[in-house]
C-alpha angles and dihedrals in degrees: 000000000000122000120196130203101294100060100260126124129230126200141164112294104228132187118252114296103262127177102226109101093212085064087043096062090045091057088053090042097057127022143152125238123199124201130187105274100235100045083047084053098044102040121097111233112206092201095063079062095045092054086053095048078058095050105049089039083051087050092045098049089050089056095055089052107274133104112036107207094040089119086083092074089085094072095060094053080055092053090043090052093046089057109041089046092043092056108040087051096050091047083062102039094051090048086043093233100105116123124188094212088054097048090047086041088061094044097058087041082064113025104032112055091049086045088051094045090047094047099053086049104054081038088061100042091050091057093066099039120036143063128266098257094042096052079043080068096035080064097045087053095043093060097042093054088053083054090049092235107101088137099059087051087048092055107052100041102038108011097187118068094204093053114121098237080072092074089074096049113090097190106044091116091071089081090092095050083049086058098051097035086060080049086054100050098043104027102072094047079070085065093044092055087047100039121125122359086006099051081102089068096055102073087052082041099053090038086059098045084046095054099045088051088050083054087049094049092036092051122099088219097090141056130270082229096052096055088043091061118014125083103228079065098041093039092086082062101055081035101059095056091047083056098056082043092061096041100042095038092124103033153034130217111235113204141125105259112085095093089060083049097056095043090049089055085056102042087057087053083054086057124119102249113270089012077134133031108264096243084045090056092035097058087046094054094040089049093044092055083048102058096043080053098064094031120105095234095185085072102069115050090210107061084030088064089047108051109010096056122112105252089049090047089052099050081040094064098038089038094113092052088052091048084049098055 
């Protein structure tokens, strides 16, 4: 057992003792840990940098010409980013010390200098390189993506990602921070409005707003290129890891099948492209990464190995500055 600061003690919770042997093996094969809440929200889990090492080199490898369906590895930096925000905001709204400037405050401090630095640099290259419509477009990206809203840009000048006007747009990848910079600026206002007596309201809130962004995604009315690129139809995705943050604040699930998760994320990266509809193939990625994300990967050497090792931890941390260049 682990006690935590106050005395009390946490241990595995188990199923009713039973005699038959079958049930006995289950019981070993698939537990949940629970773990006091604050030290779960302060501790620093190696293997959440180790999903997102997979992820960027995934990322990486799709953009040299491998791995079809490695486009996909921006969902689970979606996922990742549902969860770690999510979690770190209702921490602090529970305690009632969250505060929206300093959580803004955090984000610039991360995101802004390296997307200023990226951007002077594409702006000056392009300068000596391209032509003068593209650099025209260079511009026009440059300042969307320091309004964080490069995919807005993206769909109503190109539509289509994999359009080959794309080739000559240096910063076309930042559709996806656009994405996530709209989910930082909205997103936390939700925990303002549920903070305090009405914190029990937000989980039923955010399973609402999830489910009418899955109908959104799911509906026939609206363009392939709007819920490529646009947040109502991404949000599902940030949402569903807030929403294992919430449920699995205190805890963690042990069993032996994180390895077979992982190698499933990277056999549907293998995939020809559109061997599954894109929603299909979507809702797998984003429930694999789920369920990674609430796993106790330490508990399995195999998926330690994987994901907890050195090499996987350090691409893991600098992971936003390799998407970026």
């Amino acid at each position: 057992m682990m006690p935590n600061k106050s005395g009390r003690s946490f241990k595995s919770f188990q199923y009713p003792s039973l005699s038959l042997p079958k049930i006995t093996r289950v019981k070993q094969f698939f537990r949940i840990t629970s773990l006091s809440r604050v030290r779960f929200m302060q501790i620093y889990r190696k293997d959440i940098d180790g999903l997102r090492a997979l992820a960027v080199l995934i990322v990486i490898i799709f953009h040299y010409g491998w791995l079809p369906c490695g486009y996909f590895a921006v969902d689970v930096f979606f996922v990742i980013s549902g969860f770690l925000i999510t979690g770190i905001i209702y921490k602090e709204t529970v305690e009632n010390r969250f505060s929206l400037l300093q959580f803004y405050e955090r984000r610039v401090g991360r995101i802004i200098p390296l997307l200023l630095l990226v951007n002077l640099a594409a702006l000056i290259l392009g300068s000596q390189v391209m032509l003068p419509d593209d650099l025209e477009n260079l511009s026009e990206s440059v300042i969307a993506t320091n309004l964080f809203g490069n995919n807005i840009l993206q769909l109503i000048t190109t539509h289509n990602y994999w359009d080959v006007v794309n080739e000559f747009k240096p910063l076309i990848h930042t559709w996806s921070l656009g994405v996530e910079e709209q989910y930082y600026l909205l997103y936390p206002v939700l925990f303002l409005v549920f903070r305090r007596k009405r914190i029990k309201y937000l989980f039923p809130a955010l399973l609402t707003l999830t489910i009418i962004s899955v109908i959104l995604f799911l509906s026939h009315r609206f363009s392939l290129p709007a819920k490529y690129y646009l947040l109502p139809f991404r949000f599902f995705e940030l949402s569903i890891g807030g929403m294992g943050a919430i449920l699995f604040q205190d805890k963690l699930v042990k069993h032996h099948f994180s390895p077979l998760l992982i190698l499933a994320l990277v056999f549907i990266m293998h995939l020809p492209d559109h061997t599954l509809p894109l929603s299909t193939a979507i809702f797998i990625t984003v429930f694999i990464t789920f369920a990674l994300l609430i796993s106790s990967i330490s508990y399995n050497k195999v998926s330690s190995f994987i994901l907890e090792n050195r090499v996987m931890v350090f691409i893991g941390k600098i992971s936003f500055s390799l998407y970026m260049w």
